[in-house]
C-alpha positions, 0 to 999 in steps of 0.5 A: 291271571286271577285278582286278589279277591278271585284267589282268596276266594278260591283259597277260602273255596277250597278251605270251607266248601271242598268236602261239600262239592262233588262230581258225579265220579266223587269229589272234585278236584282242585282244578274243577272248584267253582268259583262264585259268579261275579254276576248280580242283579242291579236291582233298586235304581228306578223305584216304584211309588206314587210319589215323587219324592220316594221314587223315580217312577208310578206303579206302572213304570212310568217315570214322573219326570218325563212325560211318556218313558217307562221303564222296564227292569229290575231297577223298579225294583224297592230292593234287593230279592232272595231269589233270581228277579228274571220271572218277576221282571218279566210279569212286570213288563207283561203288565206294564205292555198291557197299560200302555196298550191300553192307555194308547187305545184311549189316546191317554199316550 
């Protein structure tokens, strides 16, 4: 059963964006309407910045806190993006493999 919010939604789907969405055979029936995905991407929770007092973690994703735990995600994040987070979340891990690599090598960590 749809909550509330899913059939307003639904209603204003239908009201606002019908003539808008199409099959390849023409326009959509009610029963093929989308509605909006109620996924997100939790972005902002663990900030990078060099200092203590803005942010939970360093450049590298390394909290300031605890010696040794980094972080990797889109919480590092300082806000919210225009666009899907995953590529950018991905070379900031890729990065970030590459400076604890390097820090292991030289018994930083």
């Amino acid at each position: 059963m749809a909550s509330p919010m899913t059939k307003q939604i639904d209603s204003l789907i239908r009201i606002l964006l019908r003539p808008l969405i199409k099959t390849t055979k023409g326009p959509a029936p009610d029963s093929q309407l989308l509605i909006p995905s109620p996924s997100a991407h939790n972005l902002g929770t663990c900030r990078l910045s060099h200092r203590l007092e803005d942010a939970v973690c360093n450049k590298w994703g390394q909290t300031h806190d605890i010696e040794n735990l980094f972080t990797s995600a889109g919480s590092q994040f300082t806000t919210s993006t225009a666009e899907n987070p995953t590529l950018t979340i991905v070379a900031l891990a890729i990065r970030q493999a590459d400076y604890i690599a390097d820090q292991m090598a030289k018994q930083n960590i």
